[in-house]
C-alpha positions in Angstrom: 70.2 -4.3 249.5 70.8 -1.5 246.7 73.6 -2.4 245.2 75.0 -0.8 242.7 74.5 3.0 241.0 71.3 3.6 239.1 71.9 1.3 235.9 70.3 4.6 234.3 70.3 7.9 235.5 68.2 11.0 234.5 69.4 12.9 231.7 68.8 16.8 231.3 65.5 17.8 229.0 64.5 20.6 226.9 61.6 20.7 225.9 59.1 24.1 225.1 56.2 24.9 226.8 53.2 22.4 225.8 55.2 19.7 224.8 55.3 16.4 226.6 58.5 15.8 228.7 60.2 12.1 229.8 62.9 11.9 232.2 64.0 8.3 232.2 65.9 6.5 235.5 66.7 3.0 235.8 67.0 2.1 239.2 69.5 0.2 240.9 69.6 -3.9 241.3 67.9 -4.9 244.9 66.2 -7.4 247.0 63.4 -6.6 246.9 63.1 -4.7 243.6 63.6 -1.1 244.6 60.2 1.4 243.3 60.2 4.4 241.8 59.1 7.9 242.9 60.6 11.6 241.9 61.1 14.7 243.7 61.3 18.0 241.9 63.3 20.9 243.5 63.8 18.8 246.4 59.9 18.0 246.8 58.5 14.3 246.2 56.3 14.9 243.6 52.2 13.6 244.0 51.2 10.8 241.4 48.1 12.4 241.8 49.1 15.4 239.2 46.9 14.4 236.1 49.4 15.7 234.1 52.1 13.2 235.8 52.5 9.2 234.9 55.6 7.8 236.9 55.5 3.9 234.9 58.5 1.7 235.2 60.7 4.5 236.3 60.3 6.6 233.3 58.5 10.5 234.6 56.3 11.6 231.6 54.8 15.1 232.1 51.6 15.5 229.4 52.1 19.0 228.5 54.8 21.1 229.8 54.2 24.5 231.7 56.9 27.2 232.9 56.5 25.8 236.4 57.8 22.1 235.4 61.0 23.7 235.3 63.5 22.6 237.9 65.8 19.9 239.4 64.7 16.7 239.0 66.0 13.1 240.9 64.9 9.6 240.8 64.7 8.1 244.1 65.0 4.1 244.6 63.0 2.4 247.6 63.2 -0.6 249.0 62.9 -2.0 252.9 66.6 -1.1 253.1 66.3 2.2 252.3 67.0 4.8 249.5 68.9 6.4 247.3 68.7 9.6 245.2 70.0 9.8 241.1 71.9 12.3 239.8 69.5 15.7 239.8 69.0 16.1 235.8 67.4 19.5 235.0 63.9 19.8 233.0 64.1 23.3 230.9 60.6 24.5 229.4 61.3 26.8 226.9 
């Protein structure tokens, strides 16, 4: 079951170029506890980018490039299924 609405959603984030970036997401409550993964632009995004730690929910990004730009969501997965945050946007200036 997920019950209710993320208990945090992702915020937008400016940030400029080089700078480290968090977008924070609190998932919903579920049995079992739902995990954490992001998709950028629609994409699922690989925890295999060095430059990407997705811990506890929070997405950190090391140092920021032009490309990181875009439309981020949190997505919360359990057995039951899944559900998609709010898109927050991630501006690199």
């Amino acid at each position: 079951v997920l019950r209710d609405d993320f208990r945090q959603p992702p915020g937008d984030v400016v940030v400029a170029a080089g700078e480290p970036a968090v977008l924070e997401c609190v998932p919903p409550r579920g049995h079992p506890e739902p995990s954490v993964s992001w998709k950028k632009d629609g994409a699922r995004l690989s925890d295999r980018d060095e430059r990407l730690t997705i811990r506890g929910g929070k997405l950190m990004l090391a140092s920021t490039r032009k490309s990181d730009a875009g439309v981020y969501v949190c997505v919360a997965t359990n057995v039951v299924g899944e559900r998609d945050s709010e898109p927050a946007k991630l501006v690199v200036f």
